[in-house]
Residue frames relative to the residue before (quaternion, step in Angstrom):
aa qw qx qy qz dx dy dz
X 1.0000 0.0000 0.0000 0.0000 0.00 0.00 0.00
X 0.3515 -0.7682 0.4429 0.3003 3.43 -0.54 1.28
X 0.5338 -0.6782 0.3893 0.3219 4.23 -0.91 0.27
X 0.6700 -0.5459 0.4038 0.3001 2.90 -0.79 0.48
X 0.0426 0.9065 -0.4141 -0.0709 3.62 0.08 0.28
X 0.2512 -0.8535 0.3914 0.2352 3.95 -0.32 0.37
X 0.0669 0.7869 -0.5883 -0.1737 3.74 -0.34 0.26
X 0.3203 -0.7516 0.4979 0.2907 3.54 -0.88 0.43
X 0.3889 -0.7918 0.4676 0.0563 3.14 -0.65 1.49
X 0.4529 0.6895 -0.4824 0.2945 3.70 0.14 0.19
X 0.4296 -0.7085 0.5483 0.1131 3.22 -0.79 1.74
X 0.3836 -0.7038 0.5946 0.0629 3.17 -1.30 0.89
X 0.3480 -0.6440 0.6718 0.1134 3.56 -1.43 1.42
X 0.6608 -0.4039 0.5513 0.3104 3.62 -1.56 0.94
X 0.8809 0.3655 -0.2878 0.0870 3.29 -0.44 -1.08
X 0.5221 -0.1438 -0.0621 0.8384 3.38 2.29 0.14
X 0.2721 -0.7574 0.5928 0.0290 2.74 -2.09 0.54
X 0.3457 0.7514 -0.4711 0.3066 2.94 0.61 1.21
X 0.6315 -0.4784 0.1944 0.5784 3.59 -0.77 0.23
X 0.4282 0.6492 -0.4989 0.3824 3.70 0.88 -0.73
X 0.8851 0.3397 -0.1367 0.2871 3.31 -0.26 -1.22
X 0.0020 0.7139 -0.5870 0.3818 3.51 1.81 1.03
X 0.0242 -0.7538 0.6538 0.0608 3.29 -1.48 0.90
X 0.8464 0.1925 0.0120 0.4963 3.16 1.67 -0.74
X 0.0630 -0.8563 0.5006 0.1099 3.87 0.28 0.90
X 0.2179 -0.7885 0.5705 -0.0730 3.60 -0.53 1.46
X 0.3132 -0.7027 0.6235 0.1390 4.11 -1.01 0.78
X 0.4834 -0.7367 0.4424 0.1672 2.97 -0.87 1.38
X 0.1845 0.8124 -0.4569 0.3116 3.83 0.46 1.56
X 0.5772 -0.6230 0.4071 0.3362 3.30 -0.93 0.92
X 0.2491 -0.8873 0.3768 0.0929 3.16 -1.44 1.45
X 0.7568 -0.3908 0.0943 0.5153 3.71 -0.51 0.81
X 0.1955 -0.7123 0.5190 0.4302 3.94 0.42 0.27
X 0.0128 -0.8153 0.5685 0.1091 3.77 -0.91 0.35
X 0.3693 -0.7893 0.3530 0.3407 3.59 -0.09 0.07
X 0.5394 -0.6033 0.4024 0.4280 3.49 -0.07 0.81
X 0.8036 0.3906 -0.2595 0.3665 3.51 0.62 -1.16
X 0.4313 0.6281 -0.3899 0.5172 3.85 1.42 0.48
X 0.5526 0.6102 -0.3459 0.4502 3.62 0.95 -0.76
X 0.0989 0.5763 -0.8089 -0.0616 3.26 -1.51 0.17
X 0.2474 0.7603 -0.5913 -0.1052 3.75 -0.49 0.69
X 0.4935 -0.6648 0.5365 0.1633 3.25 -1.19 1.20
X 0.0950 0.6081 -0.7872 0.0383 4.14 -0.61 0.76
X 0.2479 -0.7460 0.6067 0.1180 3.02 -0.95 1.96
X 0.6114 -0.6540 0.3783 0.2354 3.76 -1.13 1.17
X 0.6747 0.2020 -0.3680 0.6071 4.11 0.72 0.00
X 0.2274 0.6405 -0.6486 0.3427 3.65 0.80 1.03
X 0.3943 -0.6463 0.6222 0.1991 3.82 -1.17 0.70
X 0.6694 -0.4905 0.3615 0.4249 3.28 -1.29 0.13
X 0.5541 0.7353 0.0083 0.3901 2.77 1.54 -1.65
X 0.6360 0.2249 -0.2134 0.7066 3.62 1.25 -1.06
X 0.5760 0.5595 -0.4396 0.4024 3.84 0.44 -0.53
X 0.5489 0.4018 -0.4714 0.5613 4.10 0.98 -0.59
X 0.6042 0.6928 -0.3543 0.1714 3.33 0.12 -0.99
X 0.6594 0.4096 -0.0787 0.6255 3.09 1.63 -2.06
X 0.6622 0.4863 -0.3866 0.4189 3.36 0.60 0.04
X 0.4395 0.7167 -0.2172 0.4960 3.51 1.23 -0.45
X 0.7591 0.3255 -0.1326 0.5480 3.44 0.86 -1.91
X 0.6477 0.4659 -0.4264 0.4262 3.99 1.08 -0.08
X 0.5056 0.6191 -0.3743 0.4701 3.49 1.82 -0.35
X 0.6827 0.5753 -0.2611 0.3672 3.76 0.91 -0.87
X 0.5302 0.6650 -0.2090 0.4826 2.92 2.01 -1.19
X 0.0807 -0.7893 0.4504 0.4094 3.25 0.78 -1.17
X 0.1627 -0.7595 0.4465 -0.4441 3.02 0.72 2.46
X 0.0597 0.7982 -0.5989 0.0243 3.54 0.22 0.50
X 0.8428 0.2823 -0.1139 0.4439 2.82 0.18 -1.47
X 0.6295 0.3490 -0.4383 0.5383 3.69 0.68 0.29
X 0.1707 0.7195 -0.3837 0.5531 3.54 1.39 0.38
X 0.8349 0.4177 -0.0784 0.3497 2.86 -0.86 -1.84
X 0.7116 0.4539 -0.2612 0.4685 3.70 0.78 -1.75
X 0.6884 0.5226 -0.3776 0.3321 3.72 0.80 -1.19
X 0.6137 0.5271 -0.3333 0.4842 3.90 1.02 -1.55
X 0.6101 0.5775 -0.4366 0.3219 3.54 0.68 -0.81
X 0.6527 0.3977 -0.2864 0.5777 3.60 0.76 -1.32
X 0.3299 0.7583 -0.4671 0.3130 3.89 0.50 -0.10
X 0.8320 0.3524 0.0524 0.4252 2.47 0.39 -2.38
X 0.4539 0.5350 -0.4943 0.5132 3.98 1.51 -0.79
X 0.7361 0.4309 -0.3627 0.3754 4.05 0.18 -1.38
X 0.8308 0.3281 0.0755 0.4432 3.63 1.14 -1.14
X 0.0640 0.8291 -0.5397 -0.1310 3.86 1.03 0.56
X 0.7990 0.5019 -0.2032 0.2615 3.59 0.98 -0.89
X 0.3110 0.6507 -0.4778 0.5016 3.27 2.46 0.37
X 0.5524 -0.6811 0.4784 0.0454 2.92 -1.21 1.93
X 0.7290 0.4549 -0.1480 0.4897 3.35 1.03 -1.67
X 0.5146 0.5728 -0.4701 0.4314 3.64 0.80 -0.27
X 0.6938 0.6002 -0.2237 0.3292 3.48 0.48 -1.35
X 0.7646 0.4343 -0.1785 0.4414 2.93 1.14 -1.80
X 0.4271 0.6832 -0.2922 0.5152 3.45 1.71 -1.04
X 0.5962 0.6038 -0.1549 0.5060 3.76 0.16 -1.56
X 0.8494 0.2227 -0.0698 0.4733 3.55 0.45 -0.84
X 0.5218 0.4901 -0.4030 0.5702 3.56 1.48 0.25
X 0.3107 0.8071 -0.2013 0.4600 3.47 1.40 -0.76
X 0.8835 -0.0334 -0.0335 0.4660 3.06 -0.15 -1.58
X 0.4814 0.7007 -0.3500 0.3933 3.47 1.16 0.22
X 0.5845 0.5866 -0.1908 0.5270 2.99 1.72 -0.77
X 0.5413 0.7331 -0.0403 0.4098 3.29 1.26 -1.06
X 0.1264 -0.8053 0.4659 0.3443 2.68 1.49 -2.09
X 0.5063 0.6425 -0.3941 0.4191 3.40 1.02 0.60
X 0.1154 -0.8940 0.4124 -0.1317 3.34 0.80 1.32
X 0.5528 0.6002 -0.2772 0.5073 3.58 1.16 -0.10
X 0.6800 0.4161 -0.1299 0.5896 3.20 1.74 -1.46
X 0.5470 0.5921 -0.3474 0.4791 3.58 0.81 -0.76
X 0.7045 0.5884 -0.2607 0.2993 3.40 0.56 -1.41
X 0.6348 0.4735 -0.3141 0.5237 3.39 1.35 -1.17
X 0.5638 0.6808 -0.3625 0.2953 3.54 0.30 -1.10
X 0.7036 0.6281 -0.0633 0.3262 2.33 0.72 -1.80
X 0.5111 0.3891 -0.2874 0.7105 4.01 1.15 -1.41
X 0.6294 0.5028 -0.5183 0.2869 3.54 -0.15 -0.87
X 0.6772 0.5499 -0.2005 0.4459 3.65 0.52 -1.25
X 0.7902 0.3350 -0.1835 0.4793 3.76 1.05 -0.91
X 0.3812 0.6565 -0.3351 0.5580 3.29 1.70 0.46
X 0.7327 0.4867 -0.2027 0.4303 3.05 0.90 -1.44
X 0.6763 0.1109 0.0610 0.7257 3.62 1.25 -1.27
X 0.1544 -0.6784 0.6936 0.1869 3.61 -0.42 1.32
X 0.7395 0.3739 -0.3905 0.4012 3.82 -0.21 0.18
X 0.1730 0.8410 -0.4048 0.3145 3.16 0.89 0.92
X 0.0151 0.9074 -0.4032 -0.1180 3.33 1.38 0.55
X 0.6182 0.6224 -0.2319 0.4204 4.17 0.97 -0.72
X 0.7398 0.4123 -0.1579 0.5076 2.60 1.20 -1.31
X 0.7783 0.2943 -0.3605 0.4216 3.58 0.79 -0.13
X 0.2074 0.7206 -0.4584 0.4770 3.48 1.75 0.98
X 0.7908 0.3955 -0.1330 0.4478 3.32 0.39 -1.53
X 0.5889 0.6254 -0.3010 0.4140 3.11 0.98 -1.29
X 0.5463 0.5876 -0.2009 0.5621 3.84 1.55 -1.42
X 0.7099 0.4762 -0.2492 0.4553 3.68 0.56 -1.38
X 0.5444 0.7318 -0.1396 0.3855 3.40 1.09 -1.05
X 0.6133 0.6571 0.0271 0.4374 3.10 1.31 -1.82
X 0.8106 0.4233 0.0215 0.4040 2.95 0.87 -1.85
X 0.6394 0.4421 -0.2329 0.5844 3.50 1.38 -1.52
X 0.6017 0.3368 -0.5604 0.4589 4.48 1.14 -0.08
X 0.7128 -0.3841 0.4266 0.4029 4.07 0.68 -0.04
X 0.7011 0.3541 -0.2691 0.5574 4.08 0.88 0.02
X 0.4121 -0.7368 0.5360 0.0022 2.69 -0.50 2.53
X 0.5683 0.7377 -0.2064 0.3003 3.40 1.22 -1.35
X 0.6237 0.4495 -0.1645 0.6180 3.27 1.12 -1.38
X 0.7751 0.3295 -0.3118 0.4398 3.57 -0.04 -1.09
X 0.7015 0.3886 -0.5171 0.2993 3.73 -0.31 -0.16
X 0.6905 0.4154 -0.4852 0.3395 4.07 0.59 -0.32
X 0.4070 0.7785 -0.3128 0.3612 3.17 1.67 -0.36
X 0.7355 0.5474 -0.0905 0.3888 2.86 0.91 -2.34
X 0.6242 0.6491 -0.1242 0.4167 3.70 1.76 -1.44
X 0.6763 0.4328 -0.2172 0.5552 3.24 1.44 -0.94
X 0.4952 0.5728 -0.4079 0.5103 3.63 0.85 -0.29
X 0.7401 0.3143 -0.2725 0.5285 3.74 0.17 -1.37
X 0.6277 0.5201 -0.4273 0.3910 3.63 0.71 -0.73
X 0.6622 0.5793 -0.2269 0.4176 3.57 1.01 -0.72
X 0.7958 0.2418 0.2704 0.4849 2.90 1.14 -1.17
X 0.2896 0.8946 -0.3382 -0.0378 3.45 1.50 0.96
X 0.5670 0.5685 -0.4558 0.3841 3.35 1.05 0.81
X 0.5249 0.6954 -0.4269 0.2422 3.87 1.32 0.11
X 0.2679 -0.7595 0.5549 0.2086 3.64 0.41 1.30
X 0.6269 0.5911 -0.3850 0.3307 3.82 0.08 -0.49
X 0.6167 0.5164 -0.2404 0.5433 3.29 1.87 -0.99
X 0.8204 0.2863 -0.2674 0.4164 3.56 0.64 -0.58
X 0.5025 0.6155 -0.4406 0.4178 3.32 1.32 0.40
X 0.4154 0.6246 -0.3107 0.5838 3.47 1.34 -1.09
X 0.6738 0.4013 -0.3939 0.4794 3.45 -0.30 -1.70
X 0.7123 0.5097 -0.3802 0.2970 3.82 -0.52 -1.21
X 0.7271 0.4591 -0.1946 0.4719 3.44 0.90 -1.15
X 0.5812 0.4813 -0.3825 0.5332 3.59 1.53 -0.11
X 0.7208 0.4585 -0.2749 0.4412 3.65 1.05 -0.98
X 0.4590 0.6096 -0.4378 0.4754 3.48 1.51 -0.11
X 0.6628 0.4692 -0.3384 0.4754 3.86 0.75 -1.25
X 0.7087 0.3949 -0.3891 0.4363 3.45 0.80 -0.52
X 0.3348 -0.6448 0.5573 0.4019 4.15 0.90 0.22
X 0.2218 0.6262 -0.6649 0.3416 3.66 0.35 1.53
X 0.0733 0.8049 -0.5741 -0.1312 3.80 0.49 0.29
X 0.6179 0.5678 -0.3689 0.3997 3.47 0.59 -0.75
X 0.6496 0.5828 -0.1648 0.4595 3.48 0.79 -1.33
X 0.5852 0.4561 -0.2300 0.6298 3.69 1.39 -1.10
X 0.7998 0.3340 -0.2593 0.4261 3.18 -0.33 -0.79
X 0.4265 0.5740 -0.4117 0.5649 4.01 1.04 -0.20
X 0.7415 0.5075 -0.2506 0.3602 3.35 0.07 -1.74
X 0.8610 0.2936 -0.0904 0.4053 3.16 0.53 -1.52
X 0.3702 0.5870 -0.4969 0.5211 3.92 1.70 0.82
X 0.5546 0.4786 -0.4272 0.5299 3.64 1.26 -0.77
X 0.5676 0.5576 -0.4136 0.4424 3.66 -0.07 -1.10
X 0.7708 0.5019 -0.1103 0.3765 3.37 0.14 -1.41
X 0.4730 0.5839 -0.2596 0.6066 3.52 1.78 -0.60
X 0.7089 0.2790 -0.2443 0.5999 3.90 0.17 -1.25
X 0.9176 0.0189 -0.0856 0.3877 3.45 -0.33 -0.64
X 0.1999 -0.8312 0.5102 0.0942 3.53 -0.32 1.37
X 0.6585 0.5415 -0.2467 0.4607 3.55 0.66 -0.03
X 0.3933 0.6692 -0.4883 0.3988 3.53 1.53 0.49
X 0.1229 -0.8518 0.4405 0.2554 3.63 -0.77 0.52
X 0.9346 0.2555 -0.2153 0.1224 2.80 1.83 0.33
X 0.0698 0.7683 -0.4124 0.4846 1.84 1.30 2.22
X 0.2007 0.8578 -0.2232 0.4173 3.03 1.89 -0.50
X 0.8929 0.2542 0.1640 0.3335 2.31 -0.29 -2.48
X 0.6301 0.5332 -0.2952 0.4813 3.47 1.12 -0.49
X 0.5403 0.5918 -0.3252 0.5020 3.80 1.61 -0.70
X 0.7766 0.4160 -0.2208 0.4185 3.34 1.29 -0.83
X 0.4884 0.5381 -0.3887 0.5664 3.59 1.48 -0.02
X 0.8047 0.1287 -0.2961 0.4981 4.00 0.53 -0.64
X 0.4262 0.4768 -0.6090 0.4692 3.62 0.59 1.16
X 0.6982 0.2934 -0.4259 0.4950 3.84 0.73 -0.40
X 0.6025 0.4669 -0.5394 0.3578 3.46 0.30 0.25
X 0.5758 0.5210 -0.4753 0.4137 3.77 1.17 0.20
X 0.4947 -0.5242 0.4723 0.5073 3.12 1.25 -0.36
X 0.4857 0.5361 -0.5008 0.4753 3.76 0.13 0.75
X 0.0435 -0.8758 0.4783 -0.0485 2.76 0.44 0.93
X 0.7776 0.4034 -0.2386 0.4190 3.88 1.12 -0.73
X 0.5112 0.6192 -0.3187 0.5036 2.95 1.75 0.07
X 0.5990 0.6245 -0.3269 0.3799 3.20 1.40 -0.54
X 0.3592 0.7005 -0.3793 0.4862 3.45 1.83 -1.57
X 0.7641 0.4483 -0.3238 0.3321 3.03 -0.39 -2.03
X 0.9136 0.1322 -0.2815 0.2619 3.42 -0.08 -0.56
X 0.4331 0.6446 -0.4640 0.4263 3.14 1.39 0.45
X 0.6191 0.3912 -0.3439 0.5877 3.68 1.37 -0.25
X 0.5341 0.4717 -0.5446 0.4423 3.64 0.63 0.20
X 0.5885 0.6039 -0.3568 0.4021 3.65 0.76 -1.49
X 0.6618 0.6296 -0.2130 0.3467 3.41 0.79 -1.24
X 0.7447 0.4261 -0.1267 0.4979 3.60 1.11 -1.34
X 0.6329 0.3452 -0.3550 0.5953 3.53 1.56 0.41
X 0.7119 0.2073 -0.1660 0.6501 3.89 1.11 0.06
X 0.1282 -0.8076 0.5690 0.0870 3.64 0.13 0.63
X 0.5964 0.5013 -0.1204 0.6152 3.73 1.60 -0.53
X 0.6514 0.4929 -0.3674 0.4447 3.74 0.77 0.57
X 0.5766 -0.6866 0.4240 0.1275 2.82 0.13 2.58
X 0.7778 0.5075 -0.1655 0.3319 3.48 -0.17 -2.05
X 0.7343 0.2949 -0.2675 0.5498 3.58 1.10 -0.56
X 0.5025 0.4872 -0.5088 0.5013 4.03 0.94 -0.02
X 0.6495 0.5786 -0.2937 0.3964 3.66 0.81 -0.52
X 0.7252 0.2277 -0.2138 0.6136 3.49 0.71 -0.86
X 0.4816 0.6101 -0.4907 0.3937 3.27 0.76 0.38
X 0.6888 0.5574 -0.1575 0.4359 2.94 1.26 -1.47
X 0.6876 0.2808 -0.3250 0.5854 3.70 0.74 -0.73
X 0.5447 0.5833 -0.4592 0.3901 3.37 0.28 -0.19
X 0.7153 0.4033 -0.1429 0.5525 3.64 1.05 -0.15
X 0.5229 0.6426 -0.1946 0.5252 2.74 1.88 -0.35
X 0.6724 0.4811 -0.0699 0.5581 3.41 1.56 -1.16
X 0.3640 0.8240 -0.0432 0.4320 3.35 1.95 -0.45
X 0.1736 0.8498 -0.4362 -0.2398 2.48 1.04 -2.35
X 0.2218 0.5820 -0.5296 0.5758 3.27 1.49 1.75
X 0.0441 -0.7666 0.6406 0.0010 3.92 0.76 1.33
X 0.7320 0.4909 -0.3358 0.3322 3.72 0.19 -1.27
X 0.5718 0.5774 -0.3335 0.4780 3.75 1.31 -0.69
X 0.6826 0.4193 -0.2796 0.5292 3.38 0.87 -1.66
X 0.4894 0.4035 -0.6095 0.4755 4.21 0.11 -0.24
X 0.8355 0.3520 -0.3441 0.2442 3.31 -0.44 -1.02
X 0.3810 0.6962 -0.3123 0.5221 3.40 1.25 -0.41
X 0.8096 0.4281 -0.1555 0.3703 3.40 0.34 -1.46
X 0.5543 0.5598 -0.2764 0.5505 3.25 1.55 -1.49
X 0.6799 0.5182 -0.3550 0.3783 4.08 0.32 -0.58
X 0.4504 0.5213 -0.4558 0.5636 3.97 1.29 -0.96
X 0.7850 0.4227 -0.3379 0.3015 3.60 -0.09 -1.24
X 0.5973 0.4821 -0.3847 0.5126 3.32 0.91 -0.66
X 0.8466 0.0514 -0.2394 0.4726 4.01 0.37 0.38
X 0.6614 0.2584 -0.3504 0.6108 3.14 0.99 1.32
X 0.0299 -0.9586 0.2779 0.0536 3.30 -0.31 0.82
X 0.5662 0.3619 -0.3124 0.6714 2.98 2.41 0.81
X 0.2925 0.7467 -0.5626 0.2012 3.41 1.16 0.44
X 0.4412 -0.7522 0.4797 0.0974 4.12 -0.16 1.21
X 0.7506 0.4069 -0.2432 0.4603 3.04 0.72 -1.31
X 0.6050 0.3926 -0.5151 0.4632 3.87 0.96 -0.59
X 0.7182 0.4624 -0.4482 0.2636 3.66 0.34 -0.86
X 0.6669 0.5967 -0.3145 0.3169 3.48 1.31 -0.15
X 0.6310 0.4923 -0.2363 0.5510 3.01 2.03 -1.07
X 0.4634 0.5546 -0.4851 0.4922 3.91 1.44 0.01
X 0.6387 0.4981 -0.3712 0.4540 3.45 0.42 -1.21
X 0.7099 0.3660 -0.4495 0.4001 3.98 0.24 -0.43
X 0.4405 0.8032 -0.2023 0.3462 3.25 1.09 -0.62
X 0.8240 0.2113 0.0137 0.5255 3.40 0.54 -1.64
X 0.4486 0.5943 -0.4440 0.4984 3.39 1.73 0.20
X 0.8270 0.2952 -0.3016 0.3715 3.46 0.61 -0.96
X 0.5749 0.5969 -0.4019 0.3894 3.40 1.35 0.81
X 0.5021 -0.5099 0.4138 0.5627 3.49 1.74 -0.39
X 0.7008 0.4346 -0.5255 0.2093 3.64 0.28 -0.13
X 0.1517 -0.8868 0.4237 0.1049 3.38 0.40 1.15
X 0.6266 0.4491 -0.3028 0.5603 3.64 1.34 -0.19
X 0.7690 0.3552 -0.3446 0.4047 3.44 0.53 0.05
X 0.4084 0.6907 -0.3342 0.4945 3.12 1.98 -0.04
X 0.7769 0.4060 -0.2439 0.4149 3.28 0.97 -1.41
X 0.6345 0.5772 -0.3714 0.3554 3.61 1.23 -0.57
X 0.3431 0.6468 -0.4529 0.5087 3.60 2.26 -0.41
X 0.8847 0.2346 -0.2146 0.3407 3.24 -0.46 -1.20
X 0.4498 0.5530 -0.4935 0.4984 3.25 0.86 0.28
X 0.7429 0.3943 -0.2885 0.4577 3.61 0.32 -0.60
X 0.5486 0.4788 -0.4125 0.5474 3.58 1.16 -0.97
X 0.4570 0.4927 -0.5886 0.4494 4.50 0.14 -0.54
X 0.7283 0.5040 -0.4056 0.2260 3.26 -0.21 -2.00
X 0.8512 0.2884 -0.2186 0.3800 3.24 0.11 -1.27
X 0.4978 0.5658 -0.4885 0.4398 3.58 1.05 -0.70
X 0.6451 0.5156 -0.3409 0.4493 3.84 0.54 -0.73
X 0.6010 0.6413 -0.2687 0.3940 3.60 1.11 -1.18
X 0.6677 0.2466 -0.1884 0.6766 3.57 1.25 -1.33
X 0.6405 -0.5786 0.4951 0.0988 3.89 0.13 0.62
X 0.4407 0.6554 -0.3405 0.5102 3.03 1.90 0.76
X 0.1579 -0.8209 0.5393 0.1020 3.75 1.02 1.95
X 0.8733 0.2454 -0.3632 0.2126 3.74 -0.04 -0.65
X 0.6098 0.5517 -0.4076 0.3970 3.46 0.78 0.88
X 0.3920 0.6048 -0.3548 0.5955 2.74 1.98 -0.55
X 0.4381 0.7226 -0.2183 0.4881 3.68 0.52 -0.29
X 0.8837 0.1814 -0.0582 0.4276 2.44 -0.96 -1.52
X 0.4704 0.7229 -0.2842 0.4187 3.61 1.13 -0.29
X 0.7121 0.5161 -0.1371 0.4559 2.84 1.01 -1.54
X 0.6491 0.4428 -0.2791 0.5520 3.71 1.26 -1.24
X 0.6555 0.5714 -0.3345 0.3632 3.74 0.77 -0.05
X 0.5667 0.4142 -0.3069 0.6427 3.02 1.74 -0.47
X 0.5179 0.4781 -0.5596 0.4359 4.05 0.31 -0.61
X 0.7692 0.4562 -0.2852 0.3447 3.40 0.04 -1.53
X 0.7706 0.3884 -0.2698 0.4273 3.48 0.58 -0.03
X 0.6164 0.3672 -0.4182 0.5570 3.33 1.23 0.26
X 0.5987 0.5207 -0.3588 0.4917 3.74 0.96 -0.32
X 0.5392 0.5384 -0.4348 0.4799 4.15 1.35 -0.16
C-alpha cells in the first residue's frame, strides 16, 4: 500500500517567497480533468511576471492545472529568476500528479533560494511518491535542517526512512512530526504500522484508534485496526473493524480479502465467500494477478469444505 504522502500546497505571492507569504493552502485532490484542447488561455502581453504569478494562482484556486501550468510558464519566459513561479509551477504539477515535472521545478526554485525550506519538503515528497527513497531523504534533511520546526518535512522524511527498512530512523522522524503537530492522523497512523512491525502489536491498536478519533473516515487505519485484532484473535472486533474501511472505501480489496479470512474462522462461510469474491473483483480491477488468485483459491476451498 503506497503512503500517504504530504506536499504543502500554498501558492506563492511575487513579492517574497517564503512560507510567510503563503496566500493560499490547497489539499492535494484530484483535478478537474480538462483537455488541453478545450482551453483557450489568454496571457495578456503587458502582463508582468509579477501580475502573471498572480493569474496563475487564481487558475490554481479554480482548480486549473493546466491553465495553471500555461500561465507560471510565461511567468518564468518574462522572469527566469521569479522564485515563486518555479516553486508555484511545481505545486501545479504535483497536484496534477506529475512528479517527474514537479521535481524539476521544484530544484529549479531551491537553486534559486538555497534556503528554500518548502520547497525542498516537496521537492523530498516529490522524490518519494516517483518511488526514489534515495533522492528524497537528503532533500527531506535539508528542509528540517533548514527549518527545524516544518513537521511536514519530518513526516515525509519518516515515510522515506520507512522505504529504506530504517524503522528506528522512521519512527524517530515521525515522533518529531508528531511533536509540532499533534493532531496529524497520519502520522498517527504510520507510528502505528512501524510499531507493529516491531511486534507491538497493541501498541499499534492504540494508535490506530487514536488516528481514528482525529479522522473517523480513514479507511487505512479501520483496516489495520482490523487485522490487527485479527492477529489478536479478537475475529469479531477485527470484522467490525473491517466492515468500517468499507464503509469509506469501497474497493479497498485487501479489506474484502482480510474480511473474508476473518468470517471463515468464525463459520460464516457464505459471507466469507461473497468477501473474496469481491476482494477477486477488484484485485483483478488493479491488475493485481496474484491476489486476484489467491482469492480465487480461497473461495474454491470453501465451497469444496
Amino acid at each position: 500500500m503506497k503512503p500517504v504522502l504530504r506536499f504543502v500546497f500554498s501558492i506563492l505571492v511575487a513579492s517574497a517567497y517564503s512560507a510567510d507569504a503563503a496566500i493560499a493552502q490547497l489539499r492535494p485532490k484530484p483535478a478537474p480533468k480538462i483537455p488541453p484542447q478545450s482551453q483557450q488561455i489568454v496571457i495578456p502581453p503587458n502582463e508582468t511576471a509579477d501580475q502573471l504569478l498572480e493569474r496563475g494562482n487564481a487558475y490554481v484556486r479554480l482548480g486549473n492545472l493546466e491553465g495553471a501550468v500555461v500561465i507560471f510558464r510565461a511567468a518564468i519566459k518574462k522572469n527566469p529568476e521569479l522564485t515563486a513561479a518555479h516553486y508555484n509551477l511545481g505545486l501545479a504539477y504535483a497536484q496534477a500528479g506529475k512528479f517527474k515535472e514537479a521535481i524539476y521545478f521544484f530544484q529549479r526554485a531551491t537553486r534559486l533560494d538555497p534556503k528554500f525550506a518548502i520547497a525542498y519538503s516537496n521537492l523530498g515528497a516529490a522524490f518519494l511518491q516517483s518511488g526514489d527513497a534515495n533522492q528524497a531523504i537528503p532533500n527531506l534533511q535539508k528542509a528540517v535542517r533548514l527549518d527545524p520546526n516544518l513537521a511536514v518535512a519530518y513526516y515525509n522524511l519518516g515515510l522515506a526512512l520507512k522505504e529504506k527498512k530504517d524503522v528506528n530512523g522512521a519512527i524517530a522522524s515521525l515522533n518529531q512530526a508528531l511533536k509540532l503537530n499533534s493532531q496529524s492522523p497520519e502520522t498517527i497512523y504510520n507510528l502505528g504500522l512501524l510499531t507493529q512491525t516491531q511486534g507491538d502489536v497493541q501498541k499499534a491498536i492504540s494508535y490506530y484508534a487514536k488516528a481514528l478519533q482525529l479522522n473517523p473516515e480513514y479507511a487505512e487505519a479501520y483496516y489495520n485496526l482490523g487485522a490487527a485484532f485479527l492477529i489478536q484473535g479478537q475475529t469479531e472486533n477485527a470484522i467490525a473493524q473491517l466492515r468500517n474501511a468499507l464503509k469509506f472505501r469501497k474497493d479497498y480489496a485487501d479489506a474484502f480479502y482480510t474480511l473474508g479470512v476473518a468470517q471463515a474462522k468464525v463459520g460464516q462461510k457464505q459471507d466469507a465467500i461473497q468477501s473474496f469474491i469481491q476482494a477477486q473483483a477488484y484485485f483483478n480491477q488493479q491488475k493485481n494477478m496474484q491476489w486476484a488468485q489467491q482469492s480465487d483459491q480461497q473461495i474454491q476451498k470453501l465451497r469444496n469444505s
